[in-house]
C-alpha positions as CSV (number, residue, x, y, z in Angstrom):
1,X,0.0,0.0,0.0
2,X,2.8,2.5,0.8
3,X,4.9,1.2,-2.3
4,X,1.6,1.9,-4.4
5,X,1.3,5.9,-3.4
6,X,4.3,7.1,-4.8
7,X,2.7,5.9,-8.3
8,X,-0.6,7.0,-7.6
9,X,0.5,10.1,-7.0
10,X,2.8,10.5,-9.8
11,X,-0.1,10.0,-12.6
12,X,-2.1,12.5,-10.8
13,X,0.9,15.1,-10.8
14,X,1.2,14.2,-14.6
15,X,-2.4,14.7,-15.2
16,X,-2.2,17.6,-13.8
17,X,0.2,18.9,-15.9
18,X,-1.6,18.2,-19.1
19,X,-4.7,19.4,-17.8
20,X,-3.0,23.0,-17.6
21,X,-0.6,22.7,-21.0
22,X,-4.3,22.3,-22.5
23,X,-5.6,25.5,-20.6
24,X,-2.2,27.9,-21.6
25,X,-3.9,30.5,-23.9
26,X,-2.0,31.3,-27.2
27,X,-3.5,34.5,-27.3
28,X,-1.9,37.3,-26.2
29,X,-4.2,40.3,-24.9
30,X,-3.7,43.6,-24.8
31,X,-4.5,45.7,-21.7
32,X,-5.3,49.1,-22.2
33,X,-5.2,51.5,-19.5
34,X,-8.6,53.0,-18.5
35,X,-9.0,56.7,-19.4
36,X,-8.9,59.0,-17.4
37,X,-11.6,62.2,-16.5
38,X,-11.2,64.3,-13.7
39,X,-14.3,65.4,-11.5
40,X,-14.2,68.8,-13.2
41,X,-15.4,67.6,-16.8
42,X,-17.9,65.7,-15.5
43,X,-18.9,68.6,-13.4
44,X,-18.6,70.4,-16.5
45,X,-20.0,67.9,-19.2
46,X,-23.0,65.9,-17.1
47,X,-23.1,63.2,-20.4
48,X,-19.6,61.8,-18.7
49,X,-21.2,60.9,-16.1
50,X,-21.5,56.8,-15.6
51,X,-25.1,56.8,-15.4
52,X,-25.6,59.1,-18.7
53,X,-23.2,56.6,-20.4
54,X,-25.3,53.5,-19.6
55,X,-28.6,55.5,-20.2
56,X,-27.6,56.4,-23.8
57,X,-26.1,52.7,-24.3
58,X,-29.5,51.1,-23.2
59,X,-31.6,53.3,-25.5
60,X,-29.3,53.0,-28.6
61,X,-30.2,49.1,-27.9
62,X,-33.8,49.6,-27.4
63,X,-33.4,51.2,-31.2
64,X,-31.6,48.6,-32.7
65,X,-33.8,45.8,-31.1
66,X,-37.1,47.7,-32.2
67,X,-35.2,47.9,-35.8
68,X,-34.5,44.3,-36.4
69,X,-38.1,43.3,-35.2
70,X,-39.9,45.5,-38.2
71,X,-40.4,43.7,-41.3
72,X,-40.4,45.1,-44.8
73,X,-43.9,44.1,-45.5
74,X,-45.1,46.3,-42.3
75,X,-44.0,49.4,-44.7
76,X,-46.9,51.7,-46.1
77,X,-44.9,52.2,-49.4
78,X,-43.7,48.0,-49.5
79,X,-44.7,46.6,-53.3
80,X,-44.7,42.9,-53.4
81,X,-42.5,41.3,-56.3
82,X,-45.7,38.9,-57.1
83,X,-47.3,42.4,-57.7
84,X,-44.9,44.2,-59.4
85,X,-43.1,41.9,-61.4
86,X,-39.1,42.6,-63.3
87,X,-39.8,43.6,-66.9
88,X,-37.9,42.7,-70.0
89,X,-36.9,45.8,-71.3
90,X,-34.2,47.0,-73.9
91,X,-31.4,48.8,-72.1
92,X,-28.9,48.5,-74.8
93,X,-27.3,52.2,-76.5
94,X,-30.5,54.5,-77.6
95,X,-30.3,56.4,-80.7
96,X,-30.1,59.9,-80.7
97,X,-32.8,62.4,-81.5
98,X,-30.7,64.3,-84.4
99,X,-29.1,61.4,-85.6
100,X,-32.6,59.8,-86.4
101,X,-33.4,63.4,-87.9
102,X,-30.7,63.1,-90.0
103,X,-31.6,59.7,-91.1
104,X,-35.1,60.9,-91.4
105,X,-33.9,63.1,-94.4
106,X,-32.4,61.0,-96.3
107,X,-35.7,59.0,-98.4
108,X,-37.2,62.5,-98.1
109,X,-34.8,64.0,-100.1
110,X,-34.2,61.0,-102.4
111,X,-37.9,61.0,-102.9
112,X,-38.2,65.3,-103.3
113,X,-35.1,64.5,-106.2
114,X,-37.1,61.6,-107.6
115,X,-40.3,63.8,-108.4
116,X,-38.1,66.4,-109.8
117,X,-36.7,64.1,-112.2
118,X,-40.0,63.3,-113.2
119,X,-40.6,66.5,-114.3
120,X,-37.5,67.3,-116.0
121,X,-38.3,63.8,-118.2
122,X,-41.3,65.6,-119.2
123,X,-39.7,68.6,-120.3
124,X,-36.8,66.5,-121.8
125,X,-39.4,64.7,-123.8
126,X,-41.1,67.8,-125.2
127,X,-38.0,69.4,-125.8
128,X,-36.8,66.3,-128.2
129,X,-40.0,65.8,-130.1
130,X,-40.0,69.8,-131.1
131,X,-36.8,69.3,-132.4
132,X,-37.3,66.3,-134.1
133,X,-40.5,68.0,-135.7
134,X,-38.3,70.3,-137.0
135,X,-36.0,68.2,-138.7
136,X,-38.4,66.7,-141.0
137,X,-38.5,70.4,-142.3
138,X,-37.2,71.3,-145.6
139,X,-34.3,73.6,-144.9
140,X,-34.8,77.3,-145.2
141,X,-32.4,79.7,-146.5
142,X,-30.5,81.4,-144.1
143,X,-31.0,85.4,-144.2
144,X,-27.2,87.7,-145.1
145,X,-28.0,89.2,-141.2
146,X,-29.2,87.2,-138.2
147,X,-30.5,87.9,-135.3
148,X,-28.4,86.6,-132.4
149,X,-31.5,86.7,-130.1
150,X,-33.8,84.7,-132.6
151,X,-31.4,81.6,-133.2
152,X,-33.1,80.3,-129.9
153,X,-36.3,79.5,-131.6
154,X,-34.9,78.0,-134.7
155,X,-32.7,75.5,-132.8
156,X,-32.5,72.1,-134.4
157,X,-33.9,73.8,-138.3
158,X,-32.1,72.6,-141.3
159,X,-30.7,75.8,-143.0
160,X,-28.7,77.0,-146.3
161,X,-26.4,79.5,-147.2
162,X,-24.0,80.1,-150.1
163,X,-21.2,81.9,-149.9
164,X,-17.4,81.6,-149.7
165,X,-15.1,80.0,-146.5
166,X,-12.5,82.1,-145.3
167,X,-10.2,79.3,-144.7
168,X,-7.2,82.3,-143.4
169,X,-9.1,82.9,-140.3
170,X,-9.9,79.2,-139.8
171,X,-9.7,77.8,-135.9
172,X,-9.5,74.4,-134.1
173,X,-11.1,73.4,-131.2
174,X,-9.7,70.8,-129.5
175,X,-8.3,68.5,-128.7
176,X,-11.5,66.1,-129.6
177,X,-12.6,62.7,-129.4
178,X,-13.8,60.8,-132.4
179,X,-14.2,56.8,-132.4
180,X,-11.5,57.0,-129.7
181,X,-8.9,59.0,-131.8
182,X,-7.7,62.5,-131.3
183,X,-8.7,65.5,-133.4
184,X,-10.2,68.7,-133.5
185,X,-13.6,70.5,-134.8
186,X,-12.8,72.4,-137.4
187,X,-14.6,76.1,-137.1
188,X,-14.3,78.5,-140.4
189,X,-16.1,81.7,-140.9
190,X,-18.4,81.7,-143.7
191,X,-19.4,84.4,-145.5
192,X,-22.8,84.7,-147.2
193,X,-23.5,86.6,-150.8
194,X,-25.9,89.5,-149.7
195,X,-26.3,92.9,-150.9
196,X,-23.5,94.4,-149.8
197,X,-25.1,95.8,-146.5
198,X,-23.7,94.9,-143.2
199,X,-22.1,91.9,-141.9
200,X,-22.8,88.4,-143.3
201,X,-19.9,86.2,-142.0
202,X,-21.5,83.2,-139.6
203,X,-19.3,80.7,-138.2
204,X,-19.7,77.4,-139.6
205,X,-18.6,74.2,-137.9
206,X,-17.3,72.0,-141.0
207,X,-16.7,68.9,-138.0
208,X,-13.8,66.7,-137.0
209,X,-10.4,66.1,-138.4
210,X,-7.4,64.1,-136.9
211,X,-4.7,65.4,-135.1
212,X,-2.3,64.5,-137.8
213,X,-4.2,66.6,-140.4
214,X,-4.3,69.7,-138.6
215,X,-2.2,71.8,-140.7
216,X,-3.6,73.3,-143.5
217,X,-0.7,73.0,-145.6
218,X,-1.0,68.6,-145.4
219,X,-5.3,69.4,-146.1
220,X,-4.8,71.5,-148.7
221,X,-3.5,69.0,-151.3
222,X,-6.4,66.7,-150.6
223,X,-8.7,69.4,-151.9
224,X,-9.8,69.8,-148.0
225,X,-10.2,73.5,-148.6
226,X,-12.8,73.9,-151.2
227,X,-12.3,77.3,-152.7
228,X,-15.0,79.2,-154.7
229,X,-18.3,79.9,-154.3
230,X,-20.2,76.4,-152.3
231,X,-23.4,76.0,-150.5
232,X,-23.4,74.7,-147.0
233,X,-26.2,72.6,-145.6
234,X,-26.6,72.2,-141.8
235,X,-28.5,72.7,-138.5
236,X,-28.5,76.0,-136.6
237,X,-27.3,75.4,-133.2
238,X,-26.5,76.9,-130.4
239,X,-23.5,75.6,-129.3
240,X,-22.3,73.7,-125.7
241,X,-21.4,75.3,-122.5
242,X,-18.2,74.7,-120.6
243,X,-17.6,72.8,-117.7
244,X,-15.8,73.3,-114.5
245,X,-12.9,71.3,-116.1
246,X,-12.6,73.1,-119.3
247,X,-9.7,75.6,-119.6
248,X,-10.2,79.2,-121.1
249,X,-9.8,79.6,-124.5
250,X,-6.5,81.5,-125.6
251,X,-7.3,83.8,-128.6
252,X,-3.8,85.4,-129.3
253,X,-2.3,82.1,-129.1
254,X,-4.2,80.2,-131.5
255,X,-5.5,77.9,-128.9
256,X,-9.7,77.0,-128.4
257,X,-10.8,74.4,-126.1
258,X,-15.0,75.0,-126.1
259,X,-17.1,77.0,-128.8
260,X,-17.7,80.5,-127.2
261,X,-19.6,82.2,-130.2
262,X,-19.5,85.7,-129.2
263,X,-15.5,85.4,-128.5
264,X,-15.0,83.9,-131.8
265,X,-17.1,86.1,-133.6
266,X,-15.5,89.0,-132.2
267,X,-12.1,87.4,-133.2
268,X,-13.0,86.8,-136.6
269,X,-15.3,89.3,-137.3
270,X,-18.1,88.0,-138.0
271,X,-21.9,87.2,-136.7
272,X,-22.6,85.4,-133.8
273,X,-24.7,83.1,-135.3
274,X,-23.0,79.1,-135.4
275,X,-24.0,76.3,-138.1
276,X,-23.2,72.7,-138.0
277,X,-23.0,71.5,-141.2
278,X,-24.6,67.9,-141.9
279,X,-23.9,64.8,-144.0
280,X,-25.6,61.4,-144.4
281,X,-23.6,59.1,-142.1
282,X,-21.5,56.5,-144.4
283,X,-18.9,54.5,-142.8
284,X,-16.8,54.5,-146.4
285,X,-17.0,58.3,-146.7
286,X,-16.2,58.8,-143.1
287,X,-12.9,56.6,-144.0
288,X,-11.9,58.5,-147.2
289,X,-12.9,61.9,-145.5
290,X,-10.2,61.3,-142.4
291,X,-7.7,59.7,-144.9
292,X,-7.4,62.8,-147.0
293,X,-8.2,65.6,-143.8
294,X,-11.5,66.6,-145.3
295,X,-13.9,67.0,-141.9
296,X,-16.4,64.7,-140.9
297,X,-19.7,66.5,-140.4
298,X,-22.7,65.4,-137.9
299,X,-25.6,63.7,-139.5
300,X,-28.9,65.2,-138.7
301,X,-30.5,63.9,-135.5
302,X,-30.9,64.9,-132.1
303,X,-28.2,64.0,-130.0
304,X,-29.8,65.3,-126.2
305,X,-28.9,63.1,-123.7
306,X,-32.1,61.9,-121.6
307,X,-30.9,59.8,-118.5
308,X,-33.8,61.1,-116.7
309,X,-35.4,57.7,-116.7
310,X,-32.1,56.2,-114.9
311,X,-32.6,59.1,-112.8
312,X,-35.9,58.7,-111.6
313,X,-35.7,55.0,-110.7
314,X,-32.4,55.4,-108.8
315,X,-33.5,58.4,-106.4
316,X,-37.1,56.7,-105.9
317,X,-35.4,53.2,-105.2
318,X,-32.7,55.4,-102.5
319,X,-36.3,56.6,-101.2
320,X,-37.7,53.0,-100.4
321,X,-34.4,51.3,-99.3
322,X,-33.6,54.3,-96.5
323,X,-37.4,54.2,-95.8
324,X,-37.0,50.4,-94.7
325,X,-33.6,51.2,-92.8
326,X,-35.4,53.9,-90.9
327,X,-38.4,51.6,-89.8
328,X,-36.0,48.9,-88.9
329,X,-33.8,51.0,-86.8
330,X,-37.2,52.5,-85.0
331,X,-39.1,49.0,-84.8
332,X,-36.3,46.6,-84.3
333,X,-36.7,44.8,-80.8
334,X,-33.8,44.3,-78.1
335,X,-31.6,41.4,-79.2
336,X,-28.2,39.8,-78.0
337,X,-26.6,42.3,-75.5
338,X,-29.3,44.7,-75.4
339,X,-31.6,42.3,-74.2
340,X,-31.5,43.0,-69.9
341,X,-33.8,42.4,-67.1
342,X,-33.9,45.6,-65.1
343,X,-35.6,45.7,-61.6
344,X,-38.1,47.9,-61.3
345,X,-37.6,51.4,-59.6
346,X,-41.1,51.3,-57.9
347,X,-40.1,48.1,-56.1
């Protein structure tokens, strides 16, 4: 029994010690000193007193406590979600109010410039068949003086005149396209057998020669230069306008790019009245006539461009396609990334 103790008392000892290796905290607290207030600020400031503190403490519970019993259905203003339910709503970019303005204006216009093209193929269409009808005129001799103003309402007659060319004032306009070679018109004053009073010198547009025959001295040998009294058969025109492209003519040097009438009148002295002389289109004439410099007159047609037709289906078809690209930008529903479920602001 008294052997026993000593081992009895030695697994108690070592219990013990692991009983309090198990209770060792591995924490390590900090202590912080308590502040301190004097007796004067509290005199001073009654809310440091130790009752004030634990009275403000107990009410800012009774608040939070009376806070986290209220439930969001016991508000006035609460809308259930089975009430209001989310909508599906597009919340992608939004166009802009001018930029649908602008796009707006666009089958407006086209379709504004599509009418007006259907009144200028009217008025195309008239203008042509009055000069047709006057084609199938017989020509009428052309008077010794002219009246410049008057040549408007005689465009497109077949006229006459005999007289003599004055190939020494002779000019070329140019350079000229003809069957895709190069050339010029050839413009020579012609003048007229009158009485003797005034001015009778028109300009007379003979037609187109190739570049290599320009010189008179290579035309003349090929009897290009009739001499003598000749009659000259054509339409009385009133020639083309320039474009924004077309250089000024140079008088003094010899050089014409575009049928001004009164400038070349005034250089040659004579009326301002121009004539395009005509021939019956042959492809063997037209051959020997370039082979030997002699011009190549027009053949008597109209030759009025009327695209209008082109015109009016293009601007009217613009019209319809922007139409349908305006109603599917305004009607087209939310798709791919525009497509968003947005909670409701009266929730």
């Amino acid at each position: 029994m008294d052997k026993a103790r000593p081992l009895w008392r030695a697994i108690i000892e070592q219990a013990s010690s692991q009983r309090a290796s198990r209770t060792i905290t591995t924490k390590t607290t900090t202590v912080h000193p308590q502040p301190f207030i004097c007796t004067h600020c509290i005199r001073q400031n009654p809310s440091l007193r130790p009752s004030s503190i634990l009275r403000s403490l107990r009410q800012q519970g009774q608040r939070q406590r009376r806070h986290q019993s209220t439930q969001p259905g016991d508000q006035p203003a609460f809308t259930s979600i089975v009430d209001n339910p989310p909508q599906l709503i597009r919340s992608g970019r939004r166009h802009k109010p001018w930029g649908l303005l602008v796009l707006a204006t666009i089958p407006v216009t086209a379709f504004i410039l599509g009418c007006w093209q259907v009144q200028r193929l009217t008025w195309k269409t008239d203008l042509i068949a009055k000069f047709e009808d006057r084609l199938v005129k017989q020509p009428l001799p052309l008077p010794p003086q002219i009246d410049p103003e008057a040549v408007k309402e005689f465009d497109y007659r077949r006229v006459y005149a005999r007289g003599v060319f004055k190939h020494d004032r002779e000019m070329l306009i140019g350079p000229r396209m003809h069957d895709g070679n190069d050339g010029y018109l050839v413009i020579t004053p012609f003048e007229q057998e009158g009485n003797g009073n005034g001015n009778t010198t028109i300009l007379v547009n003979r037609g187109w020669i190739p570049k290599s025959k320009a010189s008179q001295s290579v035309r003349k040998a090929s009897g290009a230069l009739p001499e003598g009294e000749v009659v000259v058969e054509g339409l009385l025109r009133e020639p083309w306008k320039k474009n924004m492209f077309t250089p000024e003519n140079k008088p003094q040097e010899g050089k014409w790019y575009f049928p001004d009438v009164y400038q070349m009148a005034k250089h040659t002295g004579s009326q301002p009245v121009w004539i395009e002389e005509t021939m019956k289109p042959d492809l063997l004439v037209s051959y020997d006539r370039e082979a030997r410099g002699v011009p190549i007159g027009r053949s008597a047609e109209v030759n009025l461009r009327n695209n209008h037709t082109q015109y009016i289906f293009t601007w009217f078809s613009l019209s319809l396609a922007t139409s349908i690209m305006l109603w599917m930008v305004l009607k087209k529903p939310a798709g791919g990334v525009s497509r968003r479920i947005r909670q409701n602001k009266e929730w």
